[in-house]
C-alpha positions in Angstrom: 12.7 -18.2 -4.3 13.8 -14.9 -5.6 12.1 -12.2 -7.3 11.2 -13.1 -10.7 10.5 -16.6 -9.7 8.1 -15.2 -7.1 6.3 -13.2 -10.2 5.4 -16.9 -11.8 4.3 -18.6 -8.9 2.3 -16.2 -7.2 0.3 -15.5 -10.8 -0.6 -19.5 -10.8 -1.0 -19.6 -6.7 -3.4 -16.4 -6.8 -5.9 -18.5 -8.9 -5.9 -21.0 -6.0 -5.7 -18.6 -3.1 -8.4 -19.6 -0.7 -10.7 -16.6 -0.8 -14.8 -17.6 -0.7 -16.7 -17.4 -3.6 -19.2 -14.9 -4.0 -21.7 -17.6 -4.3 -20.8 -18.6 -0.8 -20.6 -15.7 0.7 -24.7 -14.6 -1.0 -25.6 -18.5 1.0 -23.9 -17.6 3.8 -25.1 -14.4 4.2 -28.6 -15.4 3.1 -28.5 -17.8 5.9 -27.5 -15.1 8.3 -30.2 -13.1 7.5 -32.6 -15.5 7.8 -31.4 -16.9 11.0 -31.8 -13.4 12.6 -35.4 -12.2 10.8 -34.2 -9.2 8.9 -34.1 -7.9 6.0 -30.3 -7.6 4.3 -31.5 -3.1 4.5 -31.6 -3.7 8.1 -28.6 -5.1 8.9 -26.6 -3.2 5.9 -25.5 -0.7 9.0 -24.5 -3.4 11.6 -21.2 -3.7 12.9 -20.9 -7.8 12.5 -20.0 -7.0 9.2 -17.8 -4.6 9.7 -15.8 -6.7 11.8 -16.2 -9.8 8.8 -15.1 -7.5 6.3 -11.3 -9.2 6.5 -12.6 -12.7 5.1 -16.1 -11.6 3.7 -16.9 -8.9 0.8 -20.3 -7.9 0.4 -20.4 -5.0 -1.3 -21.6 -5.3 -5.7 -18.5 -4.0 -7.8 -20.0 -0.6 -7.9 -20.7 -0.1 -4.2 -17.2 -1.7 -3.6 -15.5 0.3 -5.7 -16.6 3.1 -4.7 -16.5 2.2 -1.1 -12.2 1.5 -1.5 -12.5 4.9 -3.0 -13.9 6.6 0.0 -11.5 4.5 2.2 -8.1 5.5 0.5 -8.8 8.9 0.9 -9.3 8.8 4.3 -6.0 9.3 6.9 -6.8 6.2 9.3 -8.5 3.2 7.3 -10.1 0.2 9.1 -7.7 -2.3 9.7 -9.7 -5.4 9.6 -11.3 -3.8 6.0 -10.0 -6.1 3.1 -9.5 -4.5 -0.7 -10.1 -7.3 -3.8 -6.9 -8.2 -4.7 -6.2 -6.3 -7.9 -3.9 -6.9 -11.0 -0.6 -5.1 -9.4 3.1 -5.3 -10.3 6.4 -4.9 -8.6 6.6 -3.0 -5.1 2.7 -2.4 -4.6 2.1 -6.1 -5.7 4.7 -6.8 -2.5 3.2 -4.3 -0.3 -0.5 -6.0 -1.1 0.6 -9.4 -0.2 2.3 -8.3 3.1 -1.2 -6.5 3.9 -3.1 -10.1 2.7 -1.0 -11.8 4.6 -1.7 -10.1 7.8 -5.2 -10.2 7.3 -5.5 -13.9 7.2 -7.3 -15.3 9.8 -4.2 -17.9 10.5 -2.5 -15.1 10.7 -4.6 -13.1 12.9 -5.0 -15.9 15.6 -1.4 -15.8 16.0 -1.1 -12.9 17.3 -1.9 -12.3 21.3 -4.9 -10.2 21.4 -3.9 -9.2 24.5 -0.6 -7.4 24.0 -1.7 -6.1 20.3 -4.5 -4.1 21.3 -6.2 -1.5 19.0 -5.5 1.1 21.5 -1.9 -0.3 21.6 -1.5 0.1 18.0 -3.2 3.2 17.3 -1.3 4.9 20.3 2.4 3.8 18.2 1.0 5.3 15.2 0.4 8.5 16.7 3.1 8.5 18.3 5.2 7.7 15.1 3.6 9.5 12.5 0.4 11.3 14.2 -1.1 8.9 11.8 -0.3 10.6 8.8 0.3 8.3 5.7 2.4 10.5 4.2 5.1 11.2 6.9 8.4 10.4 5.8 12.2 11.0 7.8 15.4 12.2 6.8 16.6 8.6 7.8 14.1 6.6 4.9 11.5 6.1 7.7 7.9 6.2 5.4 4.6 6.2 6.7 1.8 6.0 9.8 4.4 3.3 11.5 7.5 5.1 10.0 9.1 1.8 8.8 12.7 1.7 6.9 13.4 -0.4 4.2 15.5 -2.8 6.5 11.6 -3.7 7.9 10.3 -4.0 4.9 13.1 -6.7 4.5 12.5 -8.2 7.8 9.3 -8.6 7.6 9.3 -10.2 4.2 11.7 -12.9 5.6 9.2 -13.6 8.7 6.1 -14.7 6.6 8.6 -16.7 4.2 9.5 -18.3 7.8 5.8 -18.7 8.7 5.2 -19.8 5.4 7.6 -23.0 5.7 6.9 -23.7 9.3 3.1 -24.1 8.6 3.6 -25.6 5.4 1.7 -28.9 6.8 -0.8 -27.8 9.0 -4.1 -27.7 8.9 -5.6 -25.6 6.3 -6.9 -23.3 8.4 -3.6 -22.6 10.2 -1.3 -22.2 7.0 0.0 -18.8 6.8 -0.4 -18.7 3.0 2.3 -16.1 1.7 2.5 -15.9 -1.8 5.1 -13.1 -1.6 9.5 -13.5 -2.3 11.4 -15.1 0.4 13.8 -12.0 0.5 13.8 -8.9 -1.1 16.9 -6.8 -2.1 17.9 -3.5 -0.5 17.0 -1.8 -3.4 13.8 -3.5 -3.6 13.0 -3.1 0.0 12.9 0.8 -0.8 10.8 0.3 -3.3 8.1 -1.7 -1.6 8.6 1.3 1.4 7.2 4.2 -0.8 3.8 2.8 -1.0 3.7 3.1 2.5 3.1 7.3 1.7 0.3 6.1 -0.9 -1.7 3.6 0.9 -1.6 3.7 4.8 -2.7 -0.1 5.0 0.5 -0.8 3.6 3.0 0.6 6.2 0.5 -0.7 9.1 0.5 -4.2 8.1 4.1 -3.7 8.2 4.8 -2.0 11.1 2.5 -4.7 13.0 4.2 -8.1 11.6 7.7 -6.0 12.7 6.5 -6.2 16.2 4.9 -9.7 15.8 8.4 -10.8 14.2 10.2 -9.5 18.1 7.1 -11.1 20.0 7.4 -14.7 18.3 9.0 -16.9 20.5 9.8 -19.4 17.2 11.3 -16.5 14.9 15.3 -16.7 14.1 15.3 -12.8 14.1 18.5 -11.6 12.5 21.5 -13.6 14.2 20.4 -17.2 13.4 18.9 -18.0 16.9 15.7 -18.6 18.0 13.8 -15.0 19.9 14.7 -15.7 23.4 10.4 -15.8 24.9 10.9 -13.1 27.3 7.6 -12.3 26.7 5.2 -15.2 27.9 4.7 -15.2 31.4 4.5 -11.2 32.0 1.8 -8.7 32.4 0.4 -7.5 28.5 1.9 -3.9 29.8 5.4 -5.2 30.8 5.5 -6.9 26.8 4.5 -3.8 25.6 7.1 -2.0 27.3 9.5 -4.2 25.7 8.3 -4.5 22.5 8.4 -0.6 22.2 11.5 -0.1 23.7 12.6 -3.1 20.7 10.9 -1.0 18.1 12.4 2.1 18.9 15.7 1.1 20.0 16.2 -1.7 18.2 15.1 -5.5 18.4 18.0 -7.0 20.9 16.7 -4.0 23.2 13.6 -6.0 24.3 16.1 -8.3 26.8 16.8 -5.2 28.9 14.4 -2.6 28.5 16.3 -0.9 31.4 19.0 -0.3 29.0 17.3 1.9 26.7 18.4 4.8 25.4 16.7 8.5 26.8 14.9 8.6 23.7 13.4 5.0 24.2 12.3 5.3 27.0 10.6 8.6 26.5 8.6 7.2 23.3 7.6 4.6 25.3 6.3 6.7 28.1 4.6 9.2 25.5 2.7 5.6 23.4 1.5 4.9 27.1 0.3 8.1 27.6 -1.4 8.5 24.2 -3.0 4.8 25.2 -4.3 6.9 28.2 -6.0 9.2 25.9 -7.4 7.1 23.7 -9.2 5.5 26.3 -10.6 8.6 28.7 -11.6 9.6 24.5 -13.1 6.3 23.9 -15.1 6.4 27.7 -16.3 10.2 27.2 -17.6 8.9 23.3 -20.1 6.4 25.0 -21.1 8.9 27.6 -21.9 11.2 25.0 -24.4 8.6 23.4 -22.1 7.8 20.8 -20.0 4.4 19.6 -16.6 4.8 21.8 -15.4 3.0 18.4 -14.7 6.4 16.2 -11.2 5.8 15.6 -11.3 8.6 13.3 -12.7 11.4 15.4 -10.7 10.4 18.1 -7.5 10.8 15.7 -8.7 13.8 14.8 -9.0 15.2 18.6 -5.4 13.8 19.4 -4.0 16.2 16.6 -6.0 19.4 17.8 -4.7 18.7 21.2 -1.0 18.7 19.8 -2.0 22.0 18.5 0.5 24.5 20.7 -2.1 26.7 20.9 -4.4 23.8 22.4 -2.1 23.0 25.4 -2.9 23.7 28.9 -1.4 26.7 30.2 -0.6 28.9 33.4 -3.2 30.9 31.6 -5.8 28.5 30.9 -5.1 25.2 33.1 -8.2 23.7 31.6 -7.7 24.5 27.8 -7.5 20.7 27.3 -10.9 20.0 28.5 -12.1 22.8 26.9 -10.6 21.5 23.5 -11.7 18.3 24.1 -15.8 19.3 25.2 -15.7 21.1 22.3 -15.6 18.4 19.7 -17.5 16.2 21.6 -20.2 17.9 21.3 -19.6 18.8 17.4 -19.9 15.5 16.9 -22.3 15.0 19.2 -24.4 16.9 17.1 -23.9 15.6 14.2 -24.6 12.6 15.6 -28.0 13.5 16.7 -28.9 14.7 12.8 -28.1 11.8 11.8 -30.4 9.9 14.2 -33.2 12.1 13.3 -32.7 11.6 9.8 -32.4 7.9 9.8 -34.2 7.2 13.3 -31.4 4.6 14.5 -29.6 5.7 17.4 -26.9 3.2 16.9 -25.9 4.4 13.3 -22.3 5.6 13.3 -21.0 8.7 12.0 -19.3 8.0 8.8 -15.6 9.2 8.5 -16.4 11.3 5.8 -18.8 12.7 7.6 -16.1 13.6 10.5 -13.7 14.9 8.4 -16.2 17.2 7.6 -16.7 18.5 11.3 -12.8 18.9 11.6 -12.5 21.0 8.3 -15.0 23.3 9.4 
């Protein structure tokens, strides 16, 4: 199926795309509510839907409109958070239905949870791009996972793979991809440039790239099935691999050894911003506050990059000092907002921290 007979299916298909009705998703949540003994106000703050967000919308067309808004302006956007398909065309339509794809629950459950960790792939993004949307290379390499057209391309071919191979399962297990089976080089660059405009893009990407190395069933590139040398090890020893696959390339992962200098360094720099991210996460919860702020602790990550910031013969401890101080910014803030709303668990929005780091 090539491109302009993917335009005519995927118009009839995406009237038949399962997505719940808003009528079931009121019942449903109507049911929730009245199965925990709240009122919808109550619970509007709670993370549970948060984390439903990828199959469930309940937001009114104002409040969801406005709430994409807020969310595309922001530099790190929730990865689980899904936008209403809207009426696209060409490269952005692509780029959507990669991101859709990735976000189906079929797809999700594929994926081990234990290898792809949030810390895993927040710590490649910074590493990549300091998770800055708009970061592009000399070499074509666009956005927070810095992925080329040649990707873009891969990737595309994966779900169309997926797509087949789970073409009779269950319905709950069909990895429903309404996207081309291949796309042109030319296209492929294309679809690439949204990955500067809308960070969701180039993540969704960036993370069925690695799930493309990781599955033992793919034909990556030469015809013949990924050789699993995967299963069986430690979630760290995959990771190593899968990095060292990213960076130096895919056939890299059966000898990670064998890297180059460079790959092995961008491995060992991922691992240590995985390090950070978690000391970050633990002093977050000490401080009284949800070790969840991806955000904030994005934000802290780039002022300790800040030459000025590093630790020094000077000042050995400049990056405790950098770190206790924002802390305790948002530590504050976190405390007005508690007054003002008298819940201790309410988060501080990421509008709210961009503020702190502006100031």
């Amino acid at each position: 199926m090539r491109i302009e007979e993917w335009k005519n299916f995927s118009e009839s298909k995406n009237k038949n795309r399962r997505r719940p009705q808003k009528e079931d998703i009121n019942s449903g949540r109507r049911k929730f509510l009245k199965l925990m003994g709240v009122s919808g106000v109550a619970l509007a703050g709670l993370s549970v839907f948060k984390k439903l967000d990828n199959v469930f919308d309940w937001f009114d067309e104002d409040e969801k409109k406005e709430e994409i808004k807020k969310e595309e302006e922001l530099e790190l956007e929730d990865d689980s958070s899904h936008v209403e398909r809207r009426e696209l065309e060409g490269a952005e339509k692509i780029a959507q239905e990669i991101l859709d794809t990735f976000n189906l629950p079929a797809m999700r459950r594929r994926i081990d949870g234990e290898v792809f960790t949030k810390d895993f792939y927040m710590a490649q993004q910074f590493q990549e791009s300091r998770g800055e949307k708009e970061a592009e290379s000399k070499a074509g390499a666009r956005g927070v996972y810095q992925n080329k057209p040649v990707s873009v391309t891969e990737v595309v071919e994966y779900l169309d793979f997926l797509r087949d191979k789970t073409a009779d399962s269950p319905v709950d297990e069909k990895i429903d991809y309404l996207g081309p089976e291949s796309l042109s080089r030319e296209e492929a660059e294309e679809v690439s440039k949204w990955f500067t405009k809308v960070a969701n893009y180039g993540r969704a990407t960036g993370k069925l790239y690695l799930q493309s190395i990781h599955d033992p069933e793919y034909k990556y590139n030469n015809g013949k099935p990924n050789k699993d040398i995967f299963r069986g090890k430690s979630a760290r020893e995959q990771q190593k691999r899968l990095l060292v696959a990213y960076h130096d390339g895919p056939a890299q992962r059966v000898n990670p050894s064998g890297a180059s200098e460079n790959g092995k360094n961008y491995v060992k720099y991922v691992f240590k911003h995985m390090e950070t991210i978690e000391d970050l996460r633990t002093r977050l919860e000490k401080a009284g506050m949800s070790p969840d702020l991806d955000y904030a602790l994005l934000k802290i990550m780039r002022e300790l990059e800040r030459k000025e910031n590093k630790n020094t013969k000077e000042n050995p401890k400049r990056r405790e000092e950098v770190i206790n101080l924002w802390l305790k910014k948002l530590q504050d803030s976190h405390m007005a907002l508690w007054r003002k709303t008298g819940d201790v668990d309410e988060r501080i929005s990421n509008r709210e921290i961009r503020k702190i780091f502006s100031k």
